[in-house]
BAMAR-377878 format. One line per field, with one value per residue (C-alpha): x, y, z. Coordinates in steps of 0.1 Angstrom, whole numbers, always signed. Layout:
N
c1 X ... .
c2 Y ... .
c3 Z ... .
***
This chain:
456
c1 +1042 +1004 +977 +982 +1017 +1017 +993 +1013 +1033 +1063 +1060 +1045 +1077 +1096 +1083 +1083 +1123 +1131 +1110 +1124 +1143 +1165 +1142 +1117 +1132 +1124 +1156 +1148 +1155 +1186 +1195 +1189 +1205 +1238 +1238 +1232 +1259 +1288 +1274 +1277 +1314 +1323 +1308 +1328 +1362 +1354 +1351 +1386 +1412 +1385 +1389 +1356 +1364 +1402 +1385 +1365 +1395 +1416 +1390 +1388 +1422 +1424 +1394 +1391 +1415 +1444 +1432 +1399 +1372 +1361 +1373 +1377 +1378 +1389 +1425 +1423 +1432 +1407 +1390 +1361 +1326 +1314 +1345 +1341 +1309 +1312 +1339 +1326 +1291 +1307 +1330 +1299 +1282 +1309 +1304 +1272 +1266 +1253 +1219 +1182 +1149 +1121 +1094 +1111 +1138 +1160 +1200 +1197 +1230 +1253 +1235 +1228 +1258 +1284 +1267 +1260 +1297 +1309 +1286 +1291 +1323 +1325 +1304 +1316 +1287 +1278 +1274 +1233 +1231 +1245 +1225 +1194 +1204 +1205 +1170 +1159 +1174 +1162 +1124 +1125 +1145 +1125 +1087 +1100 +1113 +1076 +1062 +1079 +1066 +1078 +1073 +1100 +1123 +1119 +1135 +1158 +1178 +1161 +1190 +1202 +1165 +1154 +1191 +1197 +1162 +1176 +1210 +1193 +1177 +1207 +1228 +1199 +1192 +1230 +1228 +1197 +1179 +1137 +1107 +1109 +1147 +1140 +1114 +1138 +1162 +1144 +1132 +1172 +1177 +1144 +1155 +1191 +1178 +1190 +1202 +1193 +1197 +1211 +1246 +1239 +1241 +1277 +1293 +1296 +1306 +1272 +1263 +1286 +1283 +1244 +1254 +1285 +1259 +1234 +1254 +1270 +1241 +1219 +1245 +1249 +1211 +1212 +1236 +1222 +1190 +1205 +1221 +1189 +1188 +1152 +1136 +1102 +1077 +1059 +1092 +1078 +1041 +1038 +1024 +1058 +1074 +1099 +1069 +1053 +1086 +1095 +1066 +1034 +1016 +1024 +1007 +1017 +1001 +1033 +1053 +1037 +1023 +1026 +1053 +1063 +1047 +1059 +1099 +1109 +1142 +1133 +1121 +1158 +1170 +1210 +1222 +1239 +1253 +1274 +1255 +1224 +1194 +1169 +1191 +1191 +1156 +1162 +1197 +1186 +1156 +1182 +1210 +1177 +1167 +1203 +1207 +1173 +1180 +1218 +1223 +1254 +1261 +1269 +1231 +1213 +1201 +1181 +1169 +1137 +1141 +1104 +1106 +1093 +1092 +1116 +1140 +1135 +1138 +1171 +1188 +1176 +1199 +1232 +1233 +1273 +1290 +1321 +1332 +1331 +1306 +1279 +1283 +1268 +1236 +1235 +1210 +1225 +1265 +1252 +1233 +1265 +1283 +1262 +1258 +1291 +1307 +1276 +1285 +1280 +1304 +1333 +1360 +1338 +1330 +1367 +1380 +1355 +1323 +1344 +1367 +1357 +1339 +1315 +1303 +1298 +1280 +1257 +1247 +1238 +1214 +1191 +1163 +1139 +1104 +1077 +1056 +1024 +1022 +1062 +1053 +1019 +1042 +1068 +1082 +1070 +1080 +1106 +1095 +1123 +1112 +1133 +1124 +1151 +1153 +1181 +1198 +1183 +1149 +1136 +1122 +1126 +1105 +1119 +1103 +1121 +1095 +1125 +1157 +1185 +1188 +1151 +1138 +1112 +1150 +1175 +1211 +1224 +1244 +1272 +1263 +1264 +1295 +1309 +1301 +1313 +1348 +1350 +1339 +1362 +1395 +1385 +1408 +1427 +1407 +1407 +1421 +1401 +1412 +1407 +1373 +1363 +1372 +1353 +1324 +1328 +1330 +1297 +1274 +1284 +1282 +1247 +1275 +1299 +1303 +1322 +1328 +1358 +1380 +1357 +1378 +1416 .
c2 +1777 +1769 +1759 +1720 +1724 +1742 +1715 +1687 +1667 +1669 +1709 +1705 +1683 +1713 +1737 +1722 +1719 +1750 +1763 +1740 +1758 +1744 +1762 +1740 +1707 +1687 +1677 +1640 +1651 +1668 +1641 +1616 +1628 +1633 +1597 +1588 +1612 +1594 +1558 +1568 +1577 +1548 +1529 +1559 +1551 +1512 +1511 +1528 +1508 +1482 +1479 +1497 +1525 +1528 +1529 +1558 +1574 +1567 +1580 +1614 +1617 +1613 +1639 +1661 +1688 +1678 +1691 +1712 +1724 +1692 +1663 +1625 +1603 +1575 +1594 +1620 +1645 +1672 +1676 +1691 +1685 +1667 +1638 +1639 +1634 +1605 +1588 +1591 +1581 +1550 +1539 +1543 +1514 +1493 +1471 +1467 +1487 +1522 +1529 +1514 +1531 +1500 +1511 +1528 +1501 +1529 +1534 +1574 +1582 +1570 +1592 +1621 +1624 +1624 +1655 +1673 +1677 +1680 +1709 +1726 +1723 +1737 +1767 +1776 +1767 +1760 +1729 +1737 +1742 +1708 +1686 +1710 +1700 +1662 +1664 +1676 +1650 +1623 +1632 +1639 +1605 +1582 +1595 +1591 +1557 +1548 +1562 +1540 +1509 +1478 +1469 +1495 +1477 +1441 +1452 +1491 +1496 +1525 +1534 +1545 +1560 +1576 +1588 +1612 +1630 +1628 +1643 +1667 +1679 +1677 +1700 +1721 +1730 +1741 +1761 +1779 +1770 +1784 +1761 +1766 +1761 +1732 +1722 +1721 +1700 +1675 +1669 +1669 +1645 +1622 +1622 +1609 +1582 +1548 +1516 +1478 +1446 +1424 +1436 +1408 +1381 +1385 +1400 +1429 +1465 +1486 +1489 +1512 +1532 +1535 +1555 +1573 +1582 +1591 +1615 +1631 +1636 +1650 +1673 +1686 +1690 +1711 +1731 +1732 +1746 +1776 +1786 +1785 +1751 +1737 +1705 +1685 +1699 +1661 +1644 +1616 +1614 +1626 +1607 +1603 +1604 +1584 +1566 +1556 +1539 +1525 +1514 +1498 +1506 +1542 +1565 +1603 +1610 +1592 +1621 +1643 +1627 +1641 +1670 +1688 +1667 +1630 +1630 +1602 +1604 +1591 +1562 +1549 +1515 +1513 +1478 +1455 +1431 +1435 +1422 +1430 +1439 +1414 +1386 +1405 +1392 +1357 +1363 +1378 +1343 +1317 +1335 +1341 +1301 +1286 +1309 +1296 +1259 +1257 +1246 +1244 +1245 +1209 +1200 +1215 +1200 +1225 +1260 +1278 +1313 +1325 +1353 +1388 +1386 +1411 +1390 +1366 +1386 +1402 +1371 +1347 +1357 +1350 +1310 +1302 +1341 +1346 +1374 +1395 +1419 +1391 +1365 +1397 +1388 +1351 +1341 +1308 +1323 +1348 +1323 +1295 +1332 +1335 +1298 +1293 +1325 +1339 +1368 +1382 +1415 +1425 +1401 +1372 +1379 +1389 +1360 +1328 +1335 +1323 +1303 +1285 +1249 +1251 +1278 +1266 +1235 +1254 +1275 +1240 +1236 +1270 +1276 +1309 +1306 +1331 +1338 +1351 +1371 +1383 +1397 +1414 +1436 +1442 +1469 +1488 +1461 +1432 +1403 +1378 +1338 +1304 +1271 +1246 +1207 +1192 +1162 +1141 +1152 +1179 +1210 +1244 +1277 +1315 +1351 +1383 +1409 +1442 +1434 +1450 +1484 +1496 +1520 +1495 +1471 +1501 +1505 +1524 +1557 +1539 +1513 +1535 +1549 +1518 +1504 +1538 +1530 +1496 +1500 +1531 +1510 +1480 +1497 +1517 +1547 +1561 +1551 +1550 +1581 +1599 +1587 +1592 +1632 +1635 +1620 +1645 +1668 +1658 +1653 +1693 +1699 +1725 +1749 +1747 +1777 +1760 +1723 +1724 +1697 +1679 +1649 +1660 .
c3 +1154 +1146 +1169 +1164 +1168 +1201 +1218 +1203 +1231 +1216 +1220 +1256 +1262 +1247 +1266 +1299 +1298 +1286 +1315 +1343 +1370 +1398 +1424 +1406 +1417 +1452 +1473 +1466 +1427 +1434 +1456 +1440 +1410 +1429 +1435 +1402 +1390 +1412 +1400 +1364 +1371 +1386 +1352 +1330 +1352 +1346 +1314 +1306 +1285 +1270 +1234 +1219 +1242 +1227 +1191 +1202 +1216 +1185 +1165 +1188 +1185 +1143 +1140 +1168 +1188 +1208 +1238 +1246 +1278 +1283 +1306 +1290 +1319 +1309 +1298 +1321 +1293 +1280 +1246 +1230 +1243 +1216 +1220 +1253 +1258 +1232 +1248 +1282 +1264 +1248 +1282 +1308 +1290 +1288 +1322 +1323 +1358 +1346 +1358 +1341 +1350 +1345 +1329 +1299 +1296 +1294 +1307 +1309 +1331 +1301 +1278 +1302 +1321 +1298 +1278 +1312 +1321 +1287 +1277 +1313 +1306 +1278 +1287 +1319 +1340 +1374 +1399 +1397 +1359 +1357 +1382 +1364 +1327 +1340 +1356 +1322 +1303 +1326 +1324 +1283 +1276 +1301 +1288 +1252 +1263 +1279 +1247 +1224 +1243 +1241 +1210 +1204 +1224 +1211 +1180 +1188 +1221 +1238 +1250 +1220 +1206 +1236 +1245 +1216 +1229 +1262 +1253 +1231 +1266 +1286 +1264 +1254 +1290 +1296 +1263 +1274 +1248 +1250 +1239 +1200 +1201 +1225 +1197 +1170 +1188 +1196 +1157 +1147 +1179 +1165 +1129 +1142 +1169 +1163 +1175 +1166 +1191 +1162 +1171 +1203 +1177 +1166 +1203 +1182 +1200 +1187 +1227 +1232 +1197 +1205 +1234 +1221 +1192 +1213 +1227 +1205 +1181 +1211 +1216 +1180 +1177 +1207 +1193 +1159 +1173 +1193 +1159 +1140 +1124 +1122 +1130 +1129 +1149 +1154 +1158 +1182 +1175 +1142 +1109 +1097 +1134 +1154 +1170 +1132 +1122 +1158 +1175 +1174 +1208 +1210 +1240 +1231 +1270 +1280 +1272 +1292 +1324 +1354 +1339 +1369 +1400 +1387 +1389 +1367 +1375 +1411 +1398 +1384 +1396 +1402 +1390 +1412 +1394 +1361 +1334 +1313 +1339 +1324 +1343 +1376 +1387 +1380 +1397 +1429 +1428 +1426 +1450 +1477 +1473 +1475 +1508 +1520 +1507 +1518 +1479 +1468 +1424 +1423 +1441 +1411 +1381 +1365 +1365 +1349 +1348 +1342 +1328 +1307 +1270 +1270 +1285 +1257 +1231 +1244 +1261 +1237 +1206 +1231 +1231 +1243 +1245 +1227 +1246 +1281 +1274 +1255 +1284 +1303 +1284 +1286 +1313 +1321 +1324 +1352 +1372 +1369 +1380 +1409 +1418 +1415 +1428 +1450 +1426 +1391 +1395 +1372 +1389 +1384 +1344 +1342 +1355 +1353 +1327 +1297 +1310 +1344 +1332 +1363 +1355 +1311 +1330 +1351 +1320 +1302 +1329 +1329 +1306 +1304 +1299 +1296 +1327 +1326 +1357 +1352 +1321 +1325 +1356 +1328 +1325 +1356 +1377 +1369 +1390 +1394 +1396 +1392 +1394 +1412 +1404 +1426 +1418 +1440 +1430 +1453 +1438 +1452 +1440 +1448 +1435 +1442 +1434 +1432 +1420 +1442 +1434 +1420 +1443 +1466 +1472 +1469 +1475 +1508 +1503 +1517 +1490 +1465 +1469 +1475 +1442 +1424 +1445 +1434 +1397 +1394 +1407 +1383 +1354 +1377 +1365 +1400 +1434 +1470 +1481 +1446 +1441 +1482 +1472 +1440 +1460 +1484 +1459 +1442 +1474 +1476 +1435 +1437 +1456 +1427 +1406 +1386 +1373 +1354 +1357 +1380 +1384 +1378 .
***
C-alpha cells in the first residue's frame, strides 16, 4: 500500500480490527455484548415461521447444502455459514425488537450476530473469538453508520449500508484476517452495500433482505479477502466511495474517533417496544402523560408527536398500514396501541393494530410535526414530546428525554432476559426453560471453547 493509502481512515479502520484482541476489551464491552447477544436471539427465535423468513429458508434450501456447521434458528437444523447467517440475518429483523445504537441509526445485532455464530461455527472457534468478532463488527458498522450522516439515512437504510461493513468485520475477525486483508474486505463489503426506504411505501419485505444481504455479502467479502481477492482501498471516503454516492455531510474523522478508548458498542439502546424506534419517543411521551393525567383513549382528541426529521422521513411514507410489519412504522397505529392497550409489544400488533377500530380511530387523531429542539439532539439523543387535546378541551404537554432502553433509561438484566424469554416463545421458537439455559449458557460464553450448536 502507498503513503495516502496507509493514513486513509478506511485503512486506520482496517487496521485497528485486525489488531483488536479480547485482552483489549473492558468487562463493560464484554458484558454488555453478552446482553446484546441474548436480545438478538430472542428477535432471531421471534421471527421464525413469518413469511419473508420462509422465502429465505426455501430459497436456502433450493440452493444451498442440506445440512452444514452452522446453526439456523428459526428451524433448528444446521447449514452452511453463509445461509445461516442469512436466515438468521433476515428472521432477527423481522419484529421490530433487535437492538438500534442512536447516533448511527444503525440495528448492528441483526447484522453482527448472525455472521458471528455462523462463521465460529463454521470454523471451530471459541466463546471469546466470538464475543471478540462481534465487538469488531459493532465499532466498524456504527462509525461507518455516523460517517454516512443523515443525509444517508433519509434516503438508504443504514442497516443495510453500514451492515455489510459490519459483517465484513464480524467474519473477518473469526477468519483472522490482518489489516490489508481487512482492507480488502471492506472495499468488496462497500462496493456491495445497499438498501432503499421506498420498500416502506408498498409493505414490501426489503427490511429483512437488507439484512439477510448484509450479511451474507459481509461474510463473502471476508472470505474473498483471506483468499486473495482485492478491494478499494478508499471504499468509504474515497472520490468515487460509498460516502460520494450516499451522503452529503460526510466526516471521514467519524470512522476513527476514539478507536480503542470510545466503545461504541456501549452506547446501543435495546428497544422496548415492537415497532420502528423513531415511534418509541413519542410512545414513551403519551404513555408517561396519560399515567400522570389518568387519561383514558376515549378522553383524547388529538395528538402532536413533535418530532426528528428522520422520523418524518421514515414514518411519513406509511399513511393506513396494510400489513403487521408496516403498521410497525405508522406513528399514529403505535400510539392508538399504547393508548389503547398501555402496550405496543408483539401480542398487541398481532392481535389489534390492523384490526381493532379503537385503535384505526386513535391513529386518525395523531399528527407529527418537526421540532426544533427534537431534531437539533437527533441522532445522539431521541427526545420524545406529544402534545394532548382532550375532548373537553384541556391540553396536556409530556417530553421523555431517553426512550426505554438507551443506555441513560436502560433495561435491567432481569429485563433483558425477560424480553429475550418472551420474544423467543412468541413463535414457539424456544420455551422458558430452553431459553433460561441458553442464557445461562451465554452469561458464561468467554469460557466456551467451543460454540457449536449453541442453542440445540
Amino acid at each position: 500500500m502507498d503513503m495516502q493509502t496507509e493514513t486513509a481512515p478506511t485503512a486506520e479502520l482496517a487496521r485497528f480490527v485486525a489488531r483488536l484482541r479480547y485482552d483489549d476489551l473492558p468487562a463493560a464491552v464484554v458484558a454488555k455484548a453478552k446482553e446484546l447477544l441474548i436480545d438478538w436471539l430472542g428477535s432471531a427465535l421471534a421471527g421464525r415461521e413469518s413469511r419473508p423468513v420462509l422465502c429465505f429458508q426455501a430459497f436456502a434450501e433450493r440452493m444451498g447444502p442440506a445440512d452444514g456447521p452452522s446453526e439456523v434458528l428459526t428451524t433448528r437444523r444446521t447449514s452452511s455459514a453463509y445461509f445461516a447467517a442469512m436466515i438468521n440475518a433476515a428472521a432477527s429483523h423481522v419484529v421490530e425488537q433487535d437492538d438500534v445504537h442512536n447516533a448511527s441509526v444503525f440495528h448492528p445485532a441483526t447484522v453482527v450476530f448472525p455472521v458471528a455464530l455462523a462463521v465460529a461455527q463454521d470454523a471451530g472457534r471459541s466463546g471469546r473469538d466470538l464475543l471478540l468478532a462481534a465487538v469488531a463488527g459493532y465499532e466498524v458498522g456504527i462509525r461507518v453508520g455516523e460517517f454516512l450522516g443523515r443525509s444517508h439515512y433519509a434516503i438508504f437504510h443504514t442497516t443495510g449500508t453500514a451492515g455489510t461493513l459490519a459483517a465484513a468485520a464480524t467474519a473477518g475477525k473469526l477468519l483472522g484476517l490482518d489489516a490489508e486483508q481487512m482492507n480488502h474486505a471492506f472495499g468488496s463489503a462497500g462496493t456491495q452495500a445497499a438498501g432503499l426506504w421506498e420498500f416502506l411505501r408498498d409493505a414490501a419485505d426489503s427490511k429483512q433482505l437488507h439484512t439477510a444481504k448484509a450479511a451474507s455479502d459481509g461474510m463473502l467479502s471476508a472470505c474473498l479477502a483471506q483468499s486473495g481477492f482485492t478491494g478499494a482501498q478508499r471504499i468509504l471516503e474515497g472520490r468515487q466511495g460509498l460516502a460520494a454516492g450516499m451522503s452529503r455531510e460526510n466526516d471521514p474523522a467519524r470512522l476513527v474517533d476514539g478507536l480503542g478508548t470510545r466503545w461504541a458498542l456501549t452506547e446501543t439502546s435495546f428497544k422496548w417496544h415492537a415497532s420502528c424506534r423513531h415511534t418509541h419517543p413519542a410512545a414513551d411521551a403519551l404513555a408517561e402523560v396519560m399515567r400522570r393525567e389518568h387519561l383514558r383513549h376515549s378522553d383524547i382528541a388529538s395528538v402532536t408527536a413533535l418530532v426528528h426529521q428522520g422520523a418524518i422521513d421514515v414514518l411519513g411514507a406509511v399513511g393506513v398500514p396494510r400489513s403487521i410489519h408496516q403498521a410497525k412504522f405508522s406513528m399514529g397505529t403505535v400510539l392508538g396501541l399504547i393508548a389503547v392497550h398501555a402496550k405496543a409489544g408483539l401480542a398487541e400488533f398481532e392481535g389489534f393494530a390492523l384490526s381493532d377500530p379503537q385503535v384505526a380511530a386513535f391513529r386518525d387523531k395523531v399528527a407529527m410535526v418537526l421540532d426544533a429542539e427534537v431534531d437539533a439532539a437527533y441522532p445522539r439523543r431521541w427526545i420524545g414530546k406529544v402534545e394532548v387535546l382532550t375532548t373537553d378541551g384541556r391540553r396536556f404537554d409530556a417530553r421523555v428525554d431517553a426512550p426505554k432502553g438507551d443506555p441513560d433509561n436502560p433495561l435491567t438484566r432481569t429485563e433483558v432476559e425477560d424480553k429475550a424469554i418472551r420474544l423467543a416463545g412468541f413463535r414457539d421458537g424456544a420455551g422458558p426453560d430452553d431459553m433460561r439455559r441458553l442464557i445461562a449458557r451465554i452469561w458464561s460464553l468467554d469460557e466456551a471453547p467451543s460454540v457449536r450448536f449453541l442453542a440445540a
